[in-house]
C-alpha positions as semicolon CSV with decimal commas, in nm:
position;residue;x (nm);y (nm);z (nm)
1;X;5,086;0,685;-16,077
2;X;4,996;1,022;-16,154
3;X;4,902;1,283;-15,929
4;X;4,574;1,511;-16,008
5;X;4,615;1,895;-15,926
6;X;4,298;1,862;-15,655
7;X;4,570;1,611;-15,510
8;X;4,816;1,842;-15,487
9;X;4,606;2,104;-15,347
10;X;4,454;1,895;-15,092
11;X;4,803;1,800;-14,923
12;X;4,957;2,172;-14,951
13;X;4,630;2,310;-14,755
14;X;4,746;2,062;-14,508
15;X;5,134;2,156;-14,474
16;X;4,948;2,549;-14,416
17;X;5,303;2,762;-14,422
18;X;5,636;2,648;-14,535
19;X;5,949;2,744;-14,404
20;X;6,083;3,031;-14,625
21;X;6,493;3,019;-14,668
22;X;6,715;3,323;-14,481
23;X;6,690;3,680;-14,627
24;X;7,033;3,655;-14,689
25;X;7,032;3,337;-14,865
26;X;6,707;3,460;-15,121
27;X;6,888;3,810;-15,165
28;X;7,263;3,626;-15,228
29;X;7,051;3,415;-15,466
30;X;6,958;3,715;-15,669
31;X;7,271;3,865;-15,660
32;X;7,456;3,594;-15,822
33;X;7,254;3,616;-16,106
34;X;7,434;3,941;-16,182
35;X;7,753;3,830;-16,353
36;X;7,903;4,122;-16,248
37;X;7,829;4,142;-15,908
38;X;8,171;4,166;-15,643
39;X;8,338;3,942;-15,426
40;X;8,306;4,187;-15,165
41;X;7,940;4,293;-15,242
42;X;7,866;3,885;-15,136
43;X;8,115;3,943;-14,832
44;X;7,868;4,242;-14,708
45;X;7,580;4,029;-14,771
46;X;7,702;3,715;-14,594
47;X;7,894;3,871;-14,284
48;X;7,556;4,054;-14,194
49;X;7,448;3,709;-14,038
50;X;7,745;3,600;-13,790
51;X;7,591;3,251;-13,749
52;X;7,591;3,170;-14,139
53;X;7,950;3,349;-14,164
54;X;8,111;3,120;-13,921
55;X;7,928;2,803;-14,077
56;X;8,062;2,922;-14,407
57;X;8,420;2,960;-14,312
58;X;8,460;2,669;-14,154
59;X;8,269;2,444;-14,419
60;X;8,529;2,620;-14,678
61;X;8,810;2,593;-14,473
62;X;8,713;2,189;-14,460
63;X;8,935;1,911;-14,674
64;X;8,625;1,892;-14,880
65;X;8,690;2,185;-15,068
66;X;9,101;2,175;-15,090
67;X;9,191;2,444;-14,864
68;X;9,167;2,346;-14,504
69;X;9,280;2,646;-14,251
70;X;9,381;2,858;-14,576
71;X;9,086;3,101;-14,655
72;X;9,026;3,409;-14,328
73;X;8,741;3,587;-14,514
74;X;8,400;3,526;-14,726
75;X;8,552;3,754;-14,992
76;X;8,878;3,528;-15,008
77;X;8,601;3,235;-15,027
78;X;8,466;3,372;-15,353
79;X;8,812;3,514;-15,491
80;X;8,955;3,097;-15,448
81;X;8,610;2,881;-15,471
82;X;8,426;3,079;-15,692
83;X;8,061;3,239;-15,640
84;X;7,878;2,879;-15,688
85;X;8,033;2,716;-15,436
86;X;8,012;3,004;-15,196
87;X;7,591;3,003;-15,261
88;X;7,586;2,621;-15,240
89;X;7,781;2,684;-14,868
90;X;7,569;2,894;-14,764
91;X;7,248;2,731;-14,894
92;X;7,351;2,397;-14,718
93;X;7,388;2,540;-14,392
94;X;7,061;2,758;-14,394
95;X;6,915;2,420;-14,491
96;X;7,056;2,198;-14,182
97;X;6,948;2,484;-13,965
98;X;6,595;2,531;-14,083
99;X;6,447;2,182;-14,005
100;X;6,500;2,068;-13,595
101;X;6,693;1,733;-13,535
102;X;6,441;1,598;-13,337
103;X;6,292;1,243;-13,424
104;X;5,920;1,262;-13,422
105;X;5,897;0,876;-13,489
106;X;6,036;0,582;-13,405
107;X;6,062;0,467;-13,795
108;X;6,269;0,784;-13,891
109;X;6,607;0,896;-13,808
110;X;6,671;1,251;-13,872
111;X;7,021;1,211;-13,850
112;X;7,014;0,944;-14,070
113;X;6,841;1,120;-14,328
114;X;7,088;1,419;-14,354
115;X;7,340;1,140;-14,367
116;X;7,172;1,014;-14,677
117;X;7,133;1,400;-14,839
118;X;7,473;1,446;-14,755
119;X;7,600;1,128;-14,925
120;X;7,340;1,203;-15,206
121;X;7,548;1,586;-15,230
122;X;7,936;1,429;-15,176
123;X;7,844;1,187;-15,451
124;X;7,652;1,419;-15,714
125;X;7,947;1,625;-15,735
126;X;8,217;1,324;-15,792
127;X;7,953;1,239;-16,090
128;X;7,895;1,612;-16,203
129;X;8,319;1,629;-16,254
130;X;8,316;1,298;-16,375
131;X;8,096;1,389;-16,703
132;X;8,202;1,758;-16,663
133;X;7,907;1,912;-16,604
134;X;7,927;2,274;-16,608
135;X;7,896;2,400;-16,193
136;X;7,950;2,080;-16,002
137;X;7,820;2,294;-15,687
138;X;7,433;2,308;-15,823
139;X;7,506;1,916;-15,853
140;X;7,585;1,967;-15,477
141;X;7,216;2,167;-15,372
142;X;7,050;1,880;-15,650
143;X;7,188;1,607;-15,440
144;X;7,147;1,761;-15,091
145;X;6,794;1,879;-15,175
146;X;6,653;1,544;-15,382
147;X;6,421;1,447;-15,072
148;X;6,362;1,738;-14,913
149;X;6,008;1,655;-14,929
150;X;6,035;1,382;-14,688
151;X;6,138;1,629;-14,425
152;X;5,798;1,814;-14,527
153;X;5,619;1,524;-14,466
154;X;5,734;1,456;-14,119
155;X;5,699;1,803;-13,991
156;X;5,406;1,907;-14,148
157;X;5,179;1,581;-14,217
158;X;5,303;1,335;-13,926
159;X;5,008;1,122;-13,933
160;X;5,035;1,068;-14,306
161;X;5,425;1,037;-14,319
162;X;5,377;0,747;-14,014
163;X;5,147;0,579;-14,226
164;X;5,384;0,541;-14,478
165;X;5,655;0,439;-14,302
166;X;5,435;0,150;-14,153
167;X;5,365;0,075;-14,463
168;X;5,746;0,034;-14,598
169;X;5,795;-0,168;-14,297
170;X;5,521;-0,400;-14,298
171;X;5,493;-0,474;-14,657
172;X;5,847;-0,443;-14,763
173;X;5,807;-0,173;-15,004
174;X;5,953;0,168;-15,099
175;X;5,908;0,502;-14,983
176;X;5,827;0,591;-15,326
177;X;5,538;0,303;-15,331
178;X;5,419;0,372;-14,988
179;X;5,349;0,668;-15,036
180;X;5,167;0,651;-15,357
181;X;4,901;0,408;-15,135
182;X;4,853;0,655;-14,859
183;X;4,817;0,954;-15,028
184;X;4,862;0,988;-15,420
185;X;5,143;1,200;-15,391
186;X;5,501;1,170;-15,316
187;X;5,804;1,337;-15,168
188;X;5,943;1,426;-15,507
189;X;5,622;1,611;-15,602
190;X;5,610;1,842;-15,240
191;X;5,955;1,862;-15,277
192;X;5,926;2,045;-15,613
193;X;5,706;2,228;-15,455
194;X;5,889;2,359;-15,197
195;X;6,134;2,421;-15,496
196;X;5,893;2,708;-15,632
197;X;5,844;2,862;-15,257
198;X;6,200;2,902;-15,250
199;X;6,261;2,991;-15,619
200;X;6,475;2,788;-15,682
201;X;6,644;2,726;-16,047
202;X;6,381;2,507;-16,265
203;X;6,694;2,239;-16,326
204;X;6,690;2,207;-15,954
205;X;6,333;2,171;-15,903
206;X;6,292;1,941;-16,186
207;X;6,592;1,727;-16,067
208;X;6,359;1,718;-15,726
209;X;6,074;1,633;-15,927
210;X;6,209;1,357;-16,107
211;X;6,543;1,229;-15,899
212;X;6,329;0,870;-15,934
213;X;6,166;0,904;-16,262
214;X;6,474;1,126;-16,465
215;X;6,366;0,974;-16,804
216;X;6,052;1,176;-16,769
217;X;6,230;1,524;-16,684
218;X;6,319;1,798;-16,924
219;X;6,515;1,650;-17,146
220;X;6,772;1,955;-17,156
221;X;6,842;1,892;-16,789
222;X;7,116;1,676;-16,664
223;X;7,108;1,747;-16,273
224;X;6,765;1,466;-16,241
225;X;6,972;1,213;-16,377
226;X;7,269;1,287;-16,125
227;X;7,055;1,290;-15,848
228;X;6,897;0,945;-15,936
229;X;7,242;0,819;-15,968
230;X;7,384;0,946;-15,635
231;X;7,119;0,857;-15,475
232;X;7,177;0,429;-15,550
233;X;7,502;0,505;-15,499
234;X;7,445;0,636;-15,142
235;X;7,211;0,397;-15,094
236;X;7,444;0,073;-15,217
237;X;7,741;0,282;-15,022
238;X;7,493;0,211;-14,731
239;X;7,566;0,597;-14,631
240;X;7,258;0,680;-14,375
241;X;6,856;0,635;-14,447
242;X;6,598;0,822;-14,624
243;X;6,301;0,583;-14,487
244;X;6,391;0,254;-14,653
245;X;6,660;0,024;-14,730
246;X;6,554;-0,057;-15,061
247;X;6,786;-0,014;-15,381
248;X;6,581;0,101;-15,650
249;X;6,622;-0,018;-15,997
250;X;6,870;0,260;-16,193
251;X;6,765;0,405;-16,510
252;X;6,922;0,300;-16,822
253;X;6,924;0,690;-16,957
254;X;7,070;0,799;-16,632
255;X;7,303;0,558;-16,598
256;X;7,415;0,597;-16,953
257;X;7,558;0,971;-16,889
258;X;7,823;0,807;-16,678
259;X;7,973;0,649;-16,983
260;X;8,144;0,404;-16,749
261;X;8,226;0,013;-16,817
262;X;8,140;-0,257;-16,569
263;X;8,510;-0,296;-16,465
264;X;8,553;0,029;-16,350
265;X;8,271;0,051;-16,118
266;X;8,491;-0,039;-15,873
267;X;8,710;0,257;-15,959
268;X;8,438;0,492;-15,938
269;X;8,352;0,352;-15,584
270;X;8,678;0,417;-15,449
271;X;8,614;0,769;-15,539
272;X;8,300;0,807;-15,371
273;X;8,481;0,661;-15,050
274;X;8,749;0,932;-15,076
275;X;8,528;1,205;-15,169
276;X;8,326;1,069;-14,867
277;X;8,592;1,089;-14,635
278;X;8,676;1,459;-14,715
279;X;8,281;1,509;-14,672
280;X;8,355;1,446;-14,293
281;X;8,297;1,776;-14,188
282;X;7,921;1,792;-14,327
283;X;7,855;1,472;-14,090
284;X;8,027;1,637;-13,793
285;X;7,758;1,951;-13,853
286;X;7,521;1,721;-13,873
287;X;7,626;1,515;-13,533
288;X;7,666;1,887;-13,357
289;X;7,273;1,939;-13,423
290;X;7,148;1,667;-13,289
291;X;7,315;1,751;-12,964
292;X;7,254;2,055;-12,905
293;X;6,842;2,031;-13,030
């Protein structure tokens, strides 16, 4: 169904302001565009925020990234994981802490839901080194990010984002579908939006955009397709919920990039479960929120 610009309009004069990321995340941002740009110059930037330091360090010091207990500064961070995966760090954590772990409704599990982005993240980047894709940490943001609209829709149009989740309940369909009935306008769509308030990279917001629909996203970008994939994996994996149970059907093109025969689909699921496993420390973030919200 498509989605007129009055639409559009209509349910962002209802959301009013959006959350706007860290200083230090929009200014690390810019500075990584500069290919010449220090390891230290992102150490001064980073280490003026003590809270996002200490997230940092111990999310790189994790299993998930290689090194657990091995890296003391954010310079050494940079100097062994690269500037990418630094950003994508630092992103993720601004990102848990911007949006309160509280459950507004009875239908939606917060903590569930970062499960789910999580999972979505953990297995974007298997995927992205799978069909070596060139920075397997924006894989990381695409798959972490991919419904960050349904966050939106909770905190800033509860009545509407209720309504929807009655409606997955009591007719049995998707999120995707539900929401299409209530209000002409989905998740993806605010999502992207929220995309653009942040400035984010156009692969990201288009792999937003179109994580259900990637045969209709630029065609140059690969990141849509990874996110639609990771996300049925996550959602087969049965790794948290992101408002319905639902496996949606997977798109030939997508699945295509994988280049992967039926008999070793059980291969590639063993690696999600061990890249899964050395995701713990995400989860543990995540279960540290909720208790202390």
């Amino acid at each position: 169904m498509s989605v007129d610009k009055q639409t559009i309009r209509t349910v962002v004069s209802k959301v009013g302001t959006l959350p706007t990321l860290p200083y230090v995340v929009t200014k690390l941002s810019k500075m990584l565009e500069n290919p010449l740009v220090s390891a230290e110059e992102v150490n001064k930037v980073i280490s003026s925020d003590q809270a996002l330091t200490a997230k940092v360090l111990k999310l790189v010091n994790s299993a998930f990234y290689g090194f657990p207990g091995q890296i003391s500064t954010v310079t050494h961070a940079v100097v062994i994981l690269g500037f990418s995966a630094v950003k994508s760090i630092a992103l993720s954590a601004s990102v848990f802490d911007m949006f309160p772990m509280e459950n507004k409704s009875l239908y939606f599990d917060r903590k569930k839901f970062w499960e789910h982005s999580i999972g979505c993240a953990v297995i974007a980047r298997l995927l992205a080194r799978r069909i070596r894709y060139h920075d397997e940490e924006e894989a990381f943001v695409c798959g972490l990010l991919h419904d960050i609209g349904k966050i939106i829709l909770d905190q800033y149009l509860h009545d509407e984002f209720v309504q929807i989740l009655q409606e997955v309940r009591e007719r049995d369909v998707t999120f995707l579908e539900a929401e299409q009935v209530v209000m002409n306008c989905t998740h993806a769509r605010i999502g992207s939006w929220l995309g653009e308030q942040w400035s984010l990279p156009a692969q990201l917001r288009d792999s937003i955009a179109h994580h259900h629909n990637p045969e209709q996203s630029n065609p140059e970008f690969t990141l849509s397709k990874l996110a639609h994939l990771a996300d049925a994996f996550t959602r087969a994996k049965g790794i948290g919920n992101s408002g319905d149970d639902l496996i949606h059907a997977v798109s030939r093109e997508a699945w295509d990039i994988l280049h992967i025969a039926d008999k070793d689909i059980p291969d590639l699921f063993d690696e999600i479960d061990v890249e899964i496993e050395k995701a713990e420390i995400f989860f543990t973030i995540i279960s540290e929120m909720k208790s202390s919200s």
